[in-house]
VMD Tcl script that draws the C-alpha trace (Angstrom):
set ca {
  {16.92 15.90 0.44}
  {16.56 12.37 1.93}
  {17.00 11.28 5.97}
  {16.45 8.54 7.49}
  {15.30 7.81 11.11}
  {16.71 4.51 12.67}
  {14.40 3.38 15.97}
  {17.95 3.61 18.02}
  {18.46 7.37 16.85}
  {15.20 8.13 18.20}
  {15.31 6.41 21.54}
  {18.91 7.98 22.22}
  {18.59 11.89 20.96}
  {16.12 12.98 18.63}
  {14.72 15.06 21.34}
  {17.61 17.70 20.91}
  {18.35 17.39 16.95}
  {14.45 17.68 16.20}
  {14.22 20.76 18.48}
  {16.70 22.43 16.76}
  {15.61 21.38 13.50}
  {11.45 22.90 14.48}
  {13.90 25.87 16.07}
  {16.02 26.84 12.57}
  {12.86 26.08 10.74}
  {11.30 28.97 12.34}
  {14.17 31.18 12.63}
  {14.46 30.85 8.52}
  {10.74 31.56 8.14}
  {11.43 34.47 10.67}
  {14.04 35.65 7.94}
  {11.25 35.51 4.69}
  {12.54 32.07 3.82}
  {9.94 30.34 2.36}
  {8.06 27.12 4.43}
  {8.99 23.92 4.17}
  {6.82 21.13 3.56}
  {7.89 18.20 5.33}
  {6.97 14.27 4.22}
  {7.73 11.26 6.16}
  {7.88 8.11 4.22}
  {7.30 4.86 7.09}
  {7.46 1.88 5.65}
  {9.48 -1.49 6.10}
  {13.00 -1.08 5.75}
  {13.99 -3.73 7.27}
  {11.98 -6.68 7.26}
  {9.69 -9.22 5.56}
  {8.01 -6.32 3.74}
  {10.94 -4.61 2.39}
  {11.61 -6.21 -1.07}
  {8.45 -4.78 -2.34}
  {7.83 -1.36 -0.21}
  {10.52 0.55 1.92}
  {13.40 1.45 -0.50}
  {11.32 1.41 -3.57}
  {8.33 3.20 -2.38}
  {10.54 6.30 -0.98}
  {12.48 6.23 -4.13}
  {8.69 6.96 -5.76}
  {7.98 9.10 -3.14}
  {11.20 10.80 -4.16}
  {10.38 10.84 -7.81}
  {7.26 12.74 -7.22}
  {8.90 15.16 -5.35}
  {11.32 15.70 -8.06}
  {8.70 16.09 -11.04}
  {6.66 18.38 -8.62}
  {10.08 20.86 -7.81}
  {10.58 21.50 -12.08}
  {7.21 22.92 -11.63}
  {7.28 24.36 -8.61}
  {10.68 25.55 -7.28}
  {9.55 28.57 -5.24}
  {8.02 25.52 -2.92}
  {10.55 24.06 -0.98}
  {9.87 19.90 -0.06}
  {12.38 17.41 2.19}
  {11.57 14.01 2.59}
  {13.02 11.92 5.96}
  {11.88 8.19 6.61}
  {11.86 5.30 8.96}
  {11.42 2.15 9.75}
  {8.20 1.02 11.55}
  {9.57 -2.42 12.18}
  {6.13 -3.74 11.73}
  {4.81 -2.81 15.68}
  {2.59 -0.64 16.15}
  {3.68 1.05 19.03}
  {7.22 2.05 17.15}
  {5.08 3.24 14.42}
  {2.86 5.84 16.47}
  {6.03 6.85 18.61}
  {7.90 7.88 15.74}
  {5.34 9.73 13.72}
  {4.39 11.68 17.50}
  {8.10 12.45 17.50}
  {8.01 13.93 13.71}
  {5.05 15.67 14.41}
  {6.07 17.05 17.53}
  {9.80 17.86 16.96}
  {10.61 17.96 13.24}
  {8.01 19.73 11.66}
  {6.50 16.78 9.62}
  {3.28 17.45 7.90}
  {2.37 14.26 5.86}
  {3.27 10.80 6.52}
  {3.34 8.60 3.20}
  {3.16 4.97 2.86}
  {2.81 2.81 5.79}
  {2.65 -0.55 4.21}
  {1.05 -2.68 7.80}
  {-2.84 -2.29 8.50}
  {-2.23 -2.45 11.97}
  {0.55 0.55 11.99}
  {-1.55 2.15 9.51}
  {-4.77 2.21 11.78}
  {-1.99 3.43 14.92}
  {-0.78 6.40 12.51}
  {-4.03 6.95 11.23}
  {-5.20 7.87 15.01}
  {-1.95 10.21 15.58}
  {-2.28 12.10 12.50}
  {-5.84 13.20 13.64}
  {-5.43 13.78 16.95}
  {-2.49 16.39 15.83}
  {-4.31 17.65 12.86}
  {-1.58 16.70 10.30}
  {-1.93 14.06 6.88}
  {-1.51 10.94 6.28}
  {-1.24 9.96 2.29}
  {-2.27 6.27 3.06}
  {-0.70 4.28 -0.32}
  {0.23 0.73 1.55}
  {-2.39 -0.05 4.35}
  {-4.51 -2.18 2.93}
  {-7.82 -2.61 5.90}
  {-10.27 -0.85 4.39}
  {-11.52 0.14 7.78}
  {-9.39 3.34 6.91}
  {-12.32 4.24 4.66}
  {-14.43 2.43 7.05}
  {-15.57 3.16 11.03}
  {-12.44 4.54 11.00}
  {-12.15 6.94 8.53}
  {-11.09 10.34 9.53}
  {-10.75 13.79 7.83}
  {-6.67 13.51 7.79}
  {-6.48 10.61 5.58}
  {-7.09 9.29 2.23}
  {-6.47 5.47 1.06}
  {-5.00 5.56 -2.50}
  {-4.05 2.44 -4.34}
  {-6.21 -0.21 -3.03}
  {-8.02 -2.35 0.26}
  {-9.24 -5.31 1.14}
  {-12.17 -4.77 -0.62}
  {-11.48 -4.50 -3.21}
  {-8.37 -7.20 -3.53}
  {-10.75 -9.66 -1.75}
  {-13.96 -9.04 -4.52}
  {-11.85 -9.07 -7.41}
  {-9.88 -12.18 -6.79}
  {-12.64 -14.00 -5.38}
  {-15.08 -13.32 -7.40}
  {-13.29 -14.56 -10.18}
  {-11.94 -17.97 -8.83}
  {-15.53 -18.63 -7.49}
  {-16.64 -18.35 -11.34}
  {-13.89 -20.50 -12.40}
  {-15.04 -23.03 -10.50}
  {-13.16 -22.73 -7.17}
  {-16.34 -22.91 -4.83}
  {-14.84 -24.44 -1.34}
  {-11.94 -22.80 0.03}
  {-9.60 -22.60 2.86}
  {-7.88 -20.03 4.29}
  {-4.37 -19.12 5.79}
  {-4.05 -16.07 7.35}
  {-1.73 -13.57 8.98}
  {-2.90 -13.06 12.19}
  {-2.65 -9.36 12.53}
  {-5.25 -6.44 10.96}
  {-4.50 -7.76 7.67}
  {-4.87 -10.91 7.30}
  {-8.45 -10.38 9.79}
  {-9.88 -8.04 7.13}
  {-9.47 -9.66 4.32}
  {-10.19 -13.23 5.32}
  {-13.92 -11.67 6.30}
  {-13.67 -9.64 2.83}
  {-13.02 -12.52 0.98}
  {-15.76 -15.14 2.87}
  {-18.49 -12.36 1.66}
  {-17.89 -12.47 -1.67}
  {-17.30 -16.28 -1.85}
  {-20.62 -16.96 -0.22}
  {-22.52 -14.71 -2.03}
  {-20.84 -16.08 -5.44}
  {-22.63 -19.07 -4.17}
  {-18.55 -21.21 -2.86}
  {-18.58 -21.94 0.48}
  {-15.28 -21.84 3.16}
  {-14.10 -24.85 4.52}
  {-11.62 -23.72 7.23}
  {-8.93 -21.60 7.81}
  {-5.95 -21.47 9.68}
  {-4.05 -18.10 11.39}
  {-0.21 -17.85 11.91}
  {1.87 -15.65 14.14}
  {3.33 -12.58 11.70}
  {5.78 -12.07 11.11}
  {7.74 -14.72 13.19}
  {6.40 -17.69 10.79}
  {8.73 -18.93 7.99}
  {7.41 -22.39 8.06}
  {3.95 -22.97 6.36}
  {4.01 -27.00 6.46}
  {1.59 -28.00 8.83}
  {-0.84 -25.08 7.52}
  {-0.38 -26.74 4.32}
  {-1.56 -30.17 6.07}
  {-4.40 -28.27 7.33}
  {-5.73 -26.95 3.65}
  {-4.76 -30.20 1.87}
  {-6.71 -32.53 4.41}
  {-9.46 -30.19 4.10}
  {-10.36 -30.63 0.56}
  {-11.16 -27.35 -0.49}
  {-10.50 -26.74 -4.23}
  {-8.90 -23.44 -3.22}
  {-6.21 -22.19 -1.01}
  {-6.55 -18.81 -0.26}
  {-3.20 -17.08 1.19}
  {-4.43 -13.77 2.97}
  {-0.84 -12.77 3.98}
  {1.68 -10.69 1.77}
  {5.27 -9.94 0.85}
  {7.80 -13.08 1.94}
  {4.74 -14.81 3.70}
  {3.18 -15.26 0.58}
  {6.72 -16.19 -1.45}
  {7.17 -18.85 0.87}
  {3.83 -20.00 0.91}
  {3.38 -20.47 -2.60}
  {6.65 -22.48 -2.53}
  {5.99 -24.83 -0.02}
  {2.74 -25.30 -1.71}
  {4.61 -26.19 -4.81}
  {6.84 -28.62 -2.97}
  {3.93 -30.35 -0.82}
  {2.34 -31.07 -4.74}
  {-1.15 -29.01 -3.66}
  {-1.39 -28.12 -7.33}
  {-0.53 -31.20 -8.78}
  {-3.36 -32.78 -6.92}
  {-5.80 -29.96 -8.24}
  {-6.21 -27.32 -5.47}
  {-5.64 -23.82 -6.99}
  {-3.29 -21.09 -5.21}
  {-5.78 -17.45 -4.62}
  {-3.31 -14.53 -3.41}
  {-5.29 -12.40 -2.00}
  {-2.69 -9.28 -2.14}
  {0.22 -10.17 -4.34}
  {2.86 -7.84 -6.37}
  {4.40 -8.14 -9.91}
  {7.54 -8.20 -6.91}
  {5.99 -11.34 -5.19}
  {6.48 -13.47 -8.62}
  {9.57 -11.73 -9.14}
  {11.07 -13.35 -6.23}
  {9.27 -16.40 -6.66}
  {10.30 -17.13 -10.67}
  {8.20 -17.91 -13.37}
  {8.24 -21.05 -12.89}
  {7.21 -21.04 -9.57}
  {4.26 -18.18 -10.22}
  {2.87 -19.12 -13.80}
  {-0.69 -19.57 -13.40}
  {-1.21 -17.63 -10.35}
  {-4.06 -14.97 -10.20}
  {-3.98 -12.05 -8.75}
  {-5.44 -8.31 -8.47}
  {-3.23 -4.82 -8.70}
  {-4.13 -1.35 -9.41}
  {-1.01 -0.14 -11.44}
  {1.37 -2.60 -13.85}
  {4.33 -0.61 -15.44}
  {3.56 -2.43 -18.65}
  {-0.07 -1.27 -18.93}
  {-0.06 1.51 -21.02}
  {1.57 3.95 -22.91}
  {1.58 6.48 -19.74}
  {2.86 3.75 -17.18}
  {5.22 2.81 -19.38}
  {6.70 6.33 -19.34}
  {6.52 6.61 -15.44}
  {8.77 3.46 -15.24}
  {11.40 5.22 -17.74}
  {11.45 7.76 -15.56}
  {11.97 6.27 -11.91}
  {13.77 3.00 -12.94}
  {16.98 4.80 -12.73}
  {16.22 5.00 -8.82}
  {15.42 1.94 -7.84}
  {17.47 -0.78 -9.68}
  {16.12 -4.31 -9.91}
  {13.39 -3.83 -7.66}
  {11.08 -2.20 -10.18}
  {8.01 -0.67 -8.59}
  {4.24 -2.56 -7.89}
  {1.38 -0.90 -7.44}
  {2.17 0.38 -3.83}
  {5.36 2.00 -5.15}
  {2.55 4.11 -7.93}
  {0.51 4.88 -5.18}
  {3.00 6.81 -3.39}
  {4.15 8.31 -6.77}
  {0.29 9.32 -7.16}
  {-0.66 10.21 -3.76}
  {2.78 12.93 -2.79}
  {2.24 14.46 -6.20}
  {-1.55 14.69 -5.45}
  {-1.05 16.42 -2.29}
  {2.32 18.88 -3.82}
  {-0.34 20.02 -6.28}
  {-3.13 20.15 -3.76}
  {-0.62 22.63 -1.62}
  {0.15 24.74 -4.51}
  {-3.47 24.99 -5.20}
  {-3.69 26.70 -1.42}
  {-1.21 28.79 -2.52}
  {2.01 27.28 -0.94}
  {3.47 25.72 1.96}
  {1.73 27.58 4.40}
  {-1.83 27.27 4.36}
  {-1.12 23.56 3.93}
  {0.92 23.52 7.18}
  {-1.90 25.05 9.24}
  {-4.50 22.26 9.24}
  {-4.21 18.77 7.89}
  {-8.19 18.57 7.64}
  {-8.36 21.89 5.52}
  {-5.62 20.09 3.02}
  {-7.18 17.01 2.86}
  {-10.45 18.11 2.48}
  {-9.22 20.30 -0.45}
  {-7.29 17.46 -1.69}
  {-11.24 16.07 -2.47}
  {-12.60 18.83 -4.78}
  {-9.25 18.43 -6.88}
  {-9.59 15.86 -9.68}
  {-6.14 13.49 -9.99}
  {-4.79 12.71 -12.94}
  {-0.75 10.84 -13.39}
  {0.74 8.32 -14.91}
  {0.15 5.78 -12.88}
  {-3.28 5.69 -12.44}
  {-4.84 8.18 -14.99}
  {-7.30 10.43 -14.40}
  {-9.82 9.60 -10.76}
  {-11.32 11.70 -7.71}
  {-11.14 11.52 -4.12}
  {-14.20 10.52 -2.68}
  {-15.79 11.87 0.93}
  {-14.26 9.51 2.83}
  {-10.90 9.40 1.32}
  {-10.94 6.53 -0.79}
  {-8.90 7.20 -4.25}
  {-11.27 5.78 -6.90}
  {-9.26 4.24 -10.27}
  {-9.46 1.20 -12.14}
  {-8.69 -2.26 -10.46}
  {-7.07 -4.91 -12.92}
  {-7.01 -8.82 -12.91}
  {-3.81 -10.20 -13.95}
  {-2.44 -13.85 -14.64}
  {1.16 -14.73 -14.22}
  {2.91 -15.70 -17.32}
  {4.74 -18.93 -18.21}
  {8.19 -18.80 -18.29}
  {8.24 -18.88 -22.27}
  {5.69 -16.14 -22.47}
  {7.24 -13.79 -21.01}
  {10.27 -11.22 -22.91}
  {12.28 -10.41 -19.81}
  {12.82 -9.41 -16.13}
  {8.95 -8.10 -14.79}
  {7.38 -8.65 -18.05}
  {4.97 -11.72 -16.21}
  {1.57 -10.34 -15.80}
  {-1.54 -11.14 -18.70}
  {-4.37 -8.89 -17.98}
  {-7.15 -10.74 -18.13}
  {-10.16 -7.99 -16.68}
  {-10.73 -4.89 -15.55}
  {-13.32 -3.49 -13.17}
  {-13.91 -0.27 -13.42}
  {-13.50 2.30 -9.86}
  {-17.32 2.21 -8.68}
  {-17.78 -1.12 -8.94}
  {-13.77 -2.49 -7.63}
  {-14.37 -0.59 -4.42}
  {-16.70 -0.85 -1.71}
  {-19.94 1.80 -2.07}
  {-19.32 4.84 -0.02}
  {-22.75 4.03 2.09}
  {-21.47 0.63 2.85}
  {-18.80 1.58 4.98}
  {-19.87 3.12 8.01}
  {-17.86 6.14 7.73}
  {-18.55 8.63 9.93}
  {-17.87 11.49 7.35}
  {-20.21 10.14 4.97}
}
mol new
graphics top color blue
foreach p $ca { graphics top sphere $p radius 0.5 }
foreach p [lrange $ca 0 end-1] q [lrange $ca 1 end] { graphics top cylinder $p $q radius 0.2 }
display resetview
């Protein structure tokens, strides 16, 4: 069972249809009828992060759900979403409102660091979950971790080290940023300038754009070419980065020997893009549907749902992190104990080893960061590649302890 929350359906009534949805929840408990559990999938619907989250992420979210009912049909499991419009203040109203008024217990997804860090502060303060598998900051795992949430399928961290670390090796030692100018785009730029300088590159300059009004990269572009760094480093995501890498392409910033970094990039990014826009690029994800024998099977199984948008490795991580948490609530013995306290579920979500097809077997650490594998890919040429999202060559992989950031590095206050 799907729904979907629009932001005018919750400014003009939700007050009345969520009452009497908390009100015939209770009345059918009241009757012997099992709990519900409740998820709430926020992500962007709408807007310049849609391609590669919102419709393709829920159908994941939706997948998991469906794989977790064959096993477990005396637990019953909806799943409503909405759009978070990328503002923070829409995304903390309508996650109080789901809390408060239609029984929600988990939020999934949110795929905008500064939403994320807004939802990450509601879900605590009402003792609820939130099954973080698209905010990147990795100040969730950070000074502001909490004992509601865990961060599953990757952060700035670790997107920054791995991508860096390797251009900086290659030879790309002076860079030059542009950024979002939001949580994002902050938290990785300083990610990114610690690993350069410590590889021994240096950064040049960098330049921050208004997100997500900006369509328009040219005089950005100026900026980076006149600086002379041998690397532009694009520390934005999802259409900002597709246009960005085009406009490079048409201003000739390769041709004249200055190499394109994305510092959080999707096998959906070079999808849009083409080949033979993309080939060459490099880039860091934790999941590629083409990876393995087991990922290969996931894909089978949800590509019926979602069409031509075939999932990246923030439509896995809410795959991985709903059907973490469904077994974690069976393990408490159903619906109920889970529905009493968000800290007691994520805290037993910890001690429970995970283990899908998307990301294999992993843990949980203390302070909610998912620990798995992180993978460098390069983009294929047009006549490597067999067919639609067969682009990406892995080229390394780091293993979980040393692709994330140490627990005692972080500042977390759980730790």
């Amino acid at each position: 069972m799907t729904l979907t929350t629009t932001r005018r359906e919750w400014l003009a009534g939700t007050a009345a249809a969520g009452g009497a949805t908390l009100l015939a929840a209770r009345g059918a408990r009241a009757q012997g009828t099992p709990p519900v559990i409740r998820l709430g999938v926020m992500s962007d619907y709408s807007g310049p992060y849609r391609d590669w989250s919102g419709p393709t992420n829920l159908a994941c979210v939706q997948q998991a759900v469906e794989e977790f009912r064959a096993q477990r049909p005396d637990i019953p499991v909806e799943v409503i979403n909405a759009d978070h419009q990328n503002k923070t203040d829409v995304g903390a109203n309508v996650v109080r409102e789901w809390f408060d008024r239609r029984d929600v217990d988990a939020v999934v997804d949110v795929n905008n660091s500064a939403v994320g860090l807004a939802v990450n502060t509601v879900v605590r303060d009402k003792n609820k979950v939130f099954l973080c598998s698209g905010a990147s900051t990795a100040a969730l795992t950070g000074e502001q971790c909490s004992p509601n949430t865990v961060q599953w399928t990757y952060d700035t961290y670790m997107l920054a080290k791995a991508t860096s670390t390797a251009m900086v090796k290659a030879g790309g030692d002076t860079w030059f940023f542009i950024v979002a100018d939001y949580a994002f785009g902050h938290q990785i730029e300083r990610d990114a300038r610690r690993f350069i300088e410590a590889a021994g590159g240096k950064v040049l300059g960098a330049a921050r754009y208004p997100f997500p009004q900006t369509s328009d990269f040219s005089a950005l572009l100026l900026q980076a070419q006149a600086s002379g760094a041998k690397v532009l480093a694009l520390a934005n995501a999802g259409n900002d980065t597709v246009n960005s890498v085009k406009q490079a392409k048409e201003f000739g910033l390769q041709r004249r020997g200055m190499k394109v970094a994305l510092m959080l990039a999707y096998v959906t990014d070079v999808h849009t893009m083409g080949l033979e826009t993309a080939q060459g690029l490099v880039l860091s994800e934790t999941f590629y549907w083409d990876l393995n024998d087991r990922t290969r099977a996931f894909m089978n199984r949800v590509k019926p749902k979602v069409g031509n948008n075939w999932p990246n490795q923030m439509g896995a991580g809410a795959y991985s992190v709903t059907l973490h948490y469904l077994k974690t609530v069976a393990a408490m013995g159903g619906a109920a104990a889970a529905k009493a306290s968000g800290r007691d579920t994520v805290a037993r979500m910890k001690t429970i080893p995970t283990d899908d097809d998307c990301f294999g077997p992993g843990t949980v650490r203390a302070d909610g960061r998912k620990m798995h594998p992180a993978y460098l890919f390069q983009v294929k040429t047009p006549a490597e590649s067999k067919g639609p999202f067969d682009y990406y060559k892995l080229i390394g992989t780091t293993p979980p302890e040393e692709a994330f950031r140490p627990m005692a590095e972080g500042g977390c206050p759980l730790v």
